[in-house]
N, C-alpha and C positions, 0 to 999 in steps of 0.2 A: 813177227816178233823176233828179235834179236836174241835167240835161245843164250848162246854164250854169257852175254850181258844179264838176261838173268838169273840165272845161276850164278852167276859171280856174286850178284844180288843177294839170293836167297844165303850165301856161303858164308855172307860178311853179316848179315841179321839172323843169326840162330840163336837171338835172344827172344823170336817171334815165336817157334818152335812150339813149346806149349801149347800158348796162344793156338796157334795153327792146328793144331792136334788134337785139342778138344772142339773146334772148328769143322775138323774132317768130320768126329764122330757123333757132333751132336743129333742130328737128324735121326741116328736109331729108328726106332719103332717108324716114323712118320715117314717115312721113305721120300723123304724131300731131298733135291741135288741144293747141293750149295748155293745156287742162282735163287732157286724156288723160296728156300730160305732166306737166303739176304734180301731177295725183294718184296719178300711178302713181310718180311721184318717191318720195313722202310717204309713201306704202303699202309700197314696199320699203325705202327710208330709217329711216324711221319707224314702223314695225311697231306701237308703242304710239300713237302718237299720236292726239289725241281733233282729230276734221275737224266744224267745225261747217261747213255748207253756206247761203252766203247765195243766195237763190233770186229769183226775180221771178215766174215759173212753175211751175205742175205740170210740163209738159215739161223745162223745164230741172234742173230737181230727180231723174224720171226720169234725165236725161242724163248727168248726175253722178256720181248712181248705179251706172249701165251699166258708166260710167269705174272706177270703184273698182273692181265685181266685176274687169275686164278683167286680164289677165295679160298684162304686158307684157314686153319684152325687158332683160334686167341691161342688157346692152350702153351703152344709155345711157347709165348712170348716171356711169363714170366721164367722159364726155364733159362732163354737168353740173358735175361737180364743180369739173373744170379751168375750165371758162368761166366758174361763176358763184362762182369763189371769191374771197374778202374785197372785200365786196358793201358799199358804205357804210351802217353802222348807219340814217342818213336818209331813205335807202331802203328799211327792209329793213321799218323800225317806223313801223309808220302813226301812234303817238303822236308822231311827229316830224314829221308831213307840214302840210304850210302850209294852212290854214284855209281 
């Protein structure tokens, strides 16, 4: 990954910031990493949904995976929904993100 480039990234979308920060810290009590989270989001959310997995690793790729098989608690979910609802499109669509 092209560190410079993303940070340049992150430098020019700090209207994501929030967003991102209540992101970091939703997990609390549930001691879930953000993976664990987002896939287990997506898995019970999105039942059909097709997950392409971007990797850098074999490991990580296992890790991912691990996530997906895992059963996670509903309970979350409506917590997600409350906090990350109407999410600005600019954020949401990487075809919007600043070069």
């Amino acid at each position: 990954m092209n560190t410079k480039k993303a940070w340049g990234c992150r430098k020019m979308m700090t209207y994501a910031k929030p967003v991102l920060e209540k992101y970091e810290t939703f997990p609390g009590d549930l001691k879930l990493s953000r993976n664990e989270l987002t896939l287990g989001y997506i898995k019970k959310e999105m039942p059909y949904a097709n997950v392409i997995f971007d990797v850098e690793t074999l490991e990580q790729l296992k890790e991912n995976l691990s996530y997906w098989k895992k059963e996670l608690p509903l309970s979350f979910i409506p917590e997600i929904k409350r906090l990350f609802n109407n999410i600005d499109e600019k954020i949401l669509n990487p075809a919007l993100w600043p070069n």
